[in-house]
N, C-alpha and C positions, 0 to 999 in steps of 0.2 A: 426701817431707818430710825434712829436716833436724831432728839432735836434738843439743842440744850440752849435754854433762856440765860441770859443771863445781865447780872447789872450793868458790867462794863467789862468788852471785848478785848482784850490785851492779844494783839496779832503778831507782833515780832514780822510780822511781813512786807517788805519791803527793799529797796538797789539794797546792796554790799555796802553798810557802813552804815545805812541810813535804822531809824528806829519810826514808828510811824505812831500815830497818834490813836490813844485808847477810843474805842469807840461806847459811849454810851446804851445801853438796853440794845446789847448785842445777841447774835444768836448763830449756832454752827448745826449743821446737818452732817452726820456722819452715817456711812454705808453701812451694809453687812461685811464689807469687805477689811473694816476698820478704817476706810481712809475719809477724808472730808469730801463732801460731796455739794455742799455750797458754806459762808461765811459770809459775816456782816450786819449793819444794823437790820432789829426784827424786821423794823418798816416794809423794807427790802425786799425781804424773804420770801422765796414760791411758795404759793400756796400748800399746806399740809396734807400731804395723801390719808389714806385713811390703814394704812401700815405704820405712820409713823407714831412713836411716844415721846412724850415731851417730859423734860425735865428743868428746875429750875437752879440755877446757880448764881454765887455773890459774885466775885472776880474770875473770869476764864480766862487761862493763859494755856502756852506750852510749857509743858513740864519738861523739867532742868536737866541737860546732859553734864556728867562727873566726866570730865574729859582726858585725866591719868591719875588712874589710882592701882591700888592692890590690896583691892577688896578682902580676898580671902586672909591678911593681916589681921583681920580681926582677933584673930587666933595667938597676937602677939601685944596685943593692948594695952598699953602701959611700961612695957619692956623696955629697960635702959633709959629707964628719965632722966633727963638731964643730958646725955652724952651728945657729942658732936656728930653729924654722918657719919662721918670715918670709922671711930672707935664701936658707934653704934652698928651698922654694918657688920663690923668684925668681930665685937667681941659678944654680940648680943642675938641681931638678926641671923646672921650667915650660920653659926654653931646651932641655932633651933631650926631654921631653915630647913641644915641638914638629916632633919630628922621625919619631915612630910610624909606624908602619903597621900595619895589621892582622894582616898576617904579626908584627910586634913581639908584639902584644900575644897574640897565641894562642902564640906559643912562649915566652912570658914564664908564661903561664898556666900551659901543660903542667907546667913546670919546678918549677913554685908548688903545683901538683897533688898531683907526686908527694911532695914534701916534707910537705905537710899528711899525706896520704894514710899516709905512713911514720913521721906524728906522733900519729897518732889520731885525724886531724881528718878527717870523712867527710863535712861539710859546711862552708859558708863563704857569707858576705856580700858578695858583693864590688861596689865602687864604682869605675867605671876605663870607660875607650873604651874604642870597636870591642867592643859589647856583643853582639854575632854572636860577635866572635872566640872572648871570653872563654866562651859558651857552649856552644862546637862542644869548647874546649878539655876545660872541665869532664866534658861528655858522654864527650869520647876516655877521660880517665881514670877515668870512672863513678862520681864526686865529685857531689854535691848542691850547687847552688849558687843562691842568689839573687842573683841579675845586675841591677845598677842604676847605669845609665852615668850619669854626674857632668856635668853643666855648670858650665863655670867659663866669668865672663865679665870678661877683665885683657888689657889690651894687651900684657903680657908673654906671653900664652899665644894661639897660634895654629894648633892645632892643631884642632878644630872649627868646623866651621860655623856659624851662625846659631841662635841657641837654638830659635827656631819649626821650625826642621827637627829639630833633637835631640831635641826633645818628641815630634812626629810618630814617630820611627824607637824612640824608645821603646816608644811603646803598639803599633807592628807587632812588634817583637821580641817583644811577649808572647804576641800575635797569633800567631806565624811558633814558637814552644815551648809555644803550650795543652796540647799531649796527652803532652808527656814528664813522666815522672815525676820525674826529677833534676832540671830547670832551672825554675825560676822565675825570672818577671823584676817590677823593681818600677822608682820613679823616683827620681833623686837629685839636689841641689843640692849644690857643693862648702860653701859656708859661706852666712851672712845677711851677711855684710862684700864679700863676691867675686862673689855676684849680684845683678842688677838685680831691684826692688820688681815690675817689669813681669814678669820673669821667673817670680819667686817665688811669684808671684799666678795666670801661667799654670799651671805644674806644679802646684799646691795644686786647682786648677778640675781638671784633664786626669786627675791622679791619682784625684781623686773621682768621675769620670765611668767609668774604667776600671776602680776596685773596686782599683788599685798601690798598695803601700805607697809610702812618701817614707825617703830615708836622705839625711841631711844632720850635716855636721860643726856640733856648736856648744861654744861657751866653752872651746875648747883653749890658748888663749894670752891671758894677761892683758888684750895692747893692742886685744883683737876688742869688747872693751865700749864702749870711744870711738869704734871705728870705726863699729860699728853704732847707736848711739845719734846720729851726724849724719848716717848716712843713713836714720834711720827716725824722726825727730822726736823724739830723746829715749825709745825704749821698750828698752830691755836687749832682746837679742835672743830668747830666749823669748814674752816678750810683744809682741814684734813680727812674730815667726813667726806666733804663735797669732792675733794680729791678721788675718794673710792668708790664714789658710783654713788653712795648711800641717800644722798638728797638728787636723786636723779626722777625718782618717783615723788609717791607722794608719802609725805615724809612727817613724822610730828616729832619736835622736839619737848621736852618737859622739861621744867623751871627756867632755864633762860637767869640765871643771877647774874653771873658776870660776863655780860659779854660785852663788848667792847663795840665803837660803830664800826670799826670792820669786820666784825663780826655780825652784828645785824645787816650790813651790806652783803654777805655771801645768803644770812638765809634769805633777804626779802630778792637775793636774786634767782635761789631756786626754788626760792615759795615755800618755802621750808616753813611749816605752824610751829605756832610755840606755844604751850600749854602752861600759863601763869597757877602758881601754888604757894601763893603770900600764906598763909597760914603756919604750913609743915616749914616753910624757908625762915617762919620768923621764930619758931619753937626751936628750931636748929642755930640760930644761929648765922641762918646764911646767909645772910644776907637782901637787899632788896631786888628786886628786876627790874629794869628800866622799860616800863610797860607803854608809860609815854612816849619813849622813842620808839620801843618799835612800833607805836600803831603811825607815829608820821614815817614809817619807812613800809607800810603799806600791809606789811604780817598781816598774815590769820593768827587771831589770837582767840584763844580762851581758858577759861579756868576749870581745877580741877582740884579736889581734896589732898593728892597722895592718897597714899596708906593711912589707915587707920591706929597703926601703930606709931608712925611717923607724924601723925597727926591724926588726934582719938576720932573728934568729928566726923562724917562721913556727910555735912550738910554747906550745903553750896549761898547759903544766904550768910551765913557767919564766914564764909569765904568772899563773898562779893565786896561787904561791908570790909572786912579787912584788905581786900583789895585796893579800896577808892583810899581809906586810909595811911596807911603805906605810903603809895603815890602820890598823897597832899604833903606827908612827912620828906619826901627825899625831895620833891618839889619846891615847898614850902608855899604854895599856892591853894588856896581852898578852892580855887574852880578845877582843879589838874582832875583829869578822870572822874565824869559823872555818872549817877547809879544808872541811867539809860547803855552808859556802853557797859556797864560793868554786866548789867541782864543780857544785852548782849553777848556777850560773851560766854554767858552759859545756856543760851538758846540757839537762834540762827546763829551765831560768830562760831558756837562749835561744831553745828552741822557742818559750819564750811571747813573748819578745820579737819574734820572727818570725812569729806568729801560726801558728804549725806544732804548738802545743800537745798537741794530737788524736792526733797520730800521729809523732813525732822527741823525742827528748833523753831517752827512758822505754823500758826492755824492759817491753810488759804487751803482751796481746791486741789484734791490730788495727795496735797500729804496725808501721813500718816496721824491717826486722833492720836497723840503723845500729848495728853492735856492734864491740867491739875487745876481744882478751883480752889481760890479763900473764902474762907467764910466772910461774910458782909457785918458778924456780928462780933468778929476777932477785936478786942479791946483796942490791941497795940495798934491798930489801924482807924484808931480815930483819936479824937475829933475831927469833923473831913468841914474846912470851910471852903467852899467850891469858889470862891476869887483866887484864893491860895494854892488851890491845892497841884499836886504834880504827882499824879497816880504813880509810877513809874518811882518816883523820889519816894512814897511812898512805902511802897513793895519792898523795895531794895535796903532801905535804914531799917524799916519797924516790920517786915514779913519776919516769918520764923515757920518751920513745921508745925510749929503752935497751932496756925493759922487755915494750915491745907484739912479740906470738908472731904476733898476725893483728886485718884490721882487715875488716870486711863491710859494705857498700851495700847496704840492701835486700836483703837476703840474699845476695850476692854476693861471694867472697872478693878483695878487690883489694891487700890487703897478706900475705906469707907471712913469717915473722922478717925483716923488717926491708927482705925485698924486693918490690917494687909490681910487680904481677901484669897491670898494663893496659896499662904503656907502657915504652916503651924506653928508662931513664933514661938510659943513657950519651948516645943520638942528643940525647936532652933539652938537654942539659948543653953538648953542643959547639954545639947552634944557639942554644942562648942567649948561649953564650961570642960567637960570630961575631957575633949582633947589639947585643951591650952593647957589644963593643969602637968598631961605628958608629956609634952614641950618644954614646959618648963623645969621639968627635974633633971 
């Protein structure tokens, strides 16, 4: 067994909504098994068998779930700056897109891997082809991932085959990862404007039958409301999803811009998650998400980078901060969303949004070690006057990758200061260089 000291416990554990208070010269016991095996202050603590090893750390938290992204975009970093979704999609993404191969998309992956990996992010959402690749990739890095390959259906995009086979090769992907612990796979639609009715109706049927979640983009860009509204007989696309079955399961939606209260009234009715991605919405153009309304209408909510092309970043702390900000701007209130829900929201708020509640996003008994420490000795984290101080407030304004000493999978150390302990980054780095440069001609 594994015993880790530490200055101050950051649990995340606590009801649905609630954030619980850091604990002083805390300490966690973790299994062979990788999961926790006891938590809380040292005082506390059972006595130390003579198996176990101790180690000392500054801040112990859980390490950060990326809750929609496409990862393996790395491959596309910097492409089309400046353009709006639209154009970007079409004149930039979709034409290189068509050019992947699986080999692309697993060394796009690796690369995206370590970067999360070295960010504090020990799990990730991701929606992208060659849903093998991205999963073998995840695994190499010992990264948790829920994998859900995206059907798009545009005459500009030729890169997939026939949605009836995508559907198919989905439900064996999950088939073909039942017994691993890191990979989970679920199903995705790119948007309600870019798939067919026929489509949308099959995935919503396939997914319920196989027990998948669904991950689909909705209300990212003002003009997706006209679009979907003539090809769904006038229902705002919410209510036209929910119409096909699609939010019948358990369902994630990504960015959430515009939607309107009757539109957070269909998802907070069928529970429908929304995945906040202030960053990539605010690089585009797209607008704000009304983050504050939906959490008073009860949403799972949490945040997520995007794409790395869509947004370079692939770090959840320069996501959070721009989160709470955002939200004080379309508010105009400095209390509106505090760094407490904002961490929320990429710990336990996204386990619930993953339906991984049970055991990810919380140090307590039973979960999984998904942990990341700060150094105690990181600059931007002081001066600390203890009448003042609000750990939590802390983390959230002035953390940074800067900051993380070590990051663990299931009990597993896969980051040591700053360097990832699974894969080769330099190799990483030059096979993604060789195949972005292909891409791009």
């Amino acid at each position: 067994m594994e015993r880790y000291l530490c200055d101050v416990l950051v649990t995340m554990d606590g009801p649905a909504g609630d954030v619980p208070v850091p604990i002083p010269d805390g300490m966690v016991d973790v299994g062979d098994d990788g999961r926790i095996v006891w938590c809380g202050p040292a005082a506390d603590a059972p006595e130390a068998g003579a198996d176990v090893t101790t180690h000392t750390t500054g801040i112990l938290m859980p390490s950060l779930i990326n809750a929609h992204c496409h990862t393996p975009m790395v491959l596309l970093r910097g492409a089309g700056e400046g353009l709006p979704v639209d154009r970007w999609l079409h004149e930039v993404m979709w034409p290189r897109e068509s050019k992947l191969t699986p080999g692309d998309v697993r060394a796009g992956m690796l690369l995206g891997a370590a970067e999360m990996l070295a960010n504090g992010i020990g799990a990730s959402v991701e929606m992208y082809f060659a849903g093998q690749a991205m999963a073998e990739a995840a695994e190499q890095a010992g990264m948790r991932c829920l994998v859900t390959p995206g059907v798009i259906e545009d005459p500009d995009f030729t890169l997939t085959g026939p949605w009836p086979d995508q559907i198919d090769e989905m439900v064996a992907l999950r088939d073909r990862w039942a017994a691993s612990d890191l990979i989970d796979v679920g199903m995705a639609a790119h948007a309600a404007y870019s798939v067919s009715r026929e489509c949308l109706t099959a995935i919503a049927e396939r997914a319920a039958d196989a027990g998948m979640p669904v991950h689909i983009h909705l209300a990212e860009q003002q003009w997706e409301d006209a679009a979907v509204r003539e090809r769904s007989g006038g229902l705002a696309a919410p209510e036209y999803l929910e119409s096909l079955g699609l939010f019948d399961g358990d369902a994630i939606a990504a960015h959430g811009v515009w939607l309107t209260p009757d539109d957070i009234e269909v998802l907070a009715r069928t529970d429908t998650a929304v995945v906040h991605c202030p960053c990539s919405n605010a690089k585009h153009a797209s607008g704000v998400a009304p983050v504050t309304e939906m959490q008073t209408a009860g949403l799972r909510l949490a945040i997520g980078t995007d794409g790395p092309a869509s947004h370079h970043r692939l770090d959840l702390f320069e996501e959070m901060r721009t989160a709470i900000r955002t939200a004080r701007i379309r508010s105009g209130d400095a209390q509106t969303f505090g760094p407490a829900e904002a961490l929320r929201m990429t710990t336990a708020g996204a386990a619930e949004v993953i339906g991984r509640a049970d055991e990810l996003g919380r140090l307590a008994p039973g979960c999984w070690a998904d942990m990341m420490a700060l150094s105690p000795s990181e600059p931007a984290l002081h001066p600390v006057v203890a009448s003042e101080d609000d750990l939590l407030s802390r983390i959230v304004w002035s953390g940074s990758p800067g900051a993380i000493s070590a990051v663990w999978v299931a009990g597993r150390k896969v980051v040591d200061h700053g360097r990832v302990l699974t894969l080769d980054v330099a190799e990483a780095i030059d096979e993604a260089q060789t195949r972005a440069r292909r891409l791009a001609e």
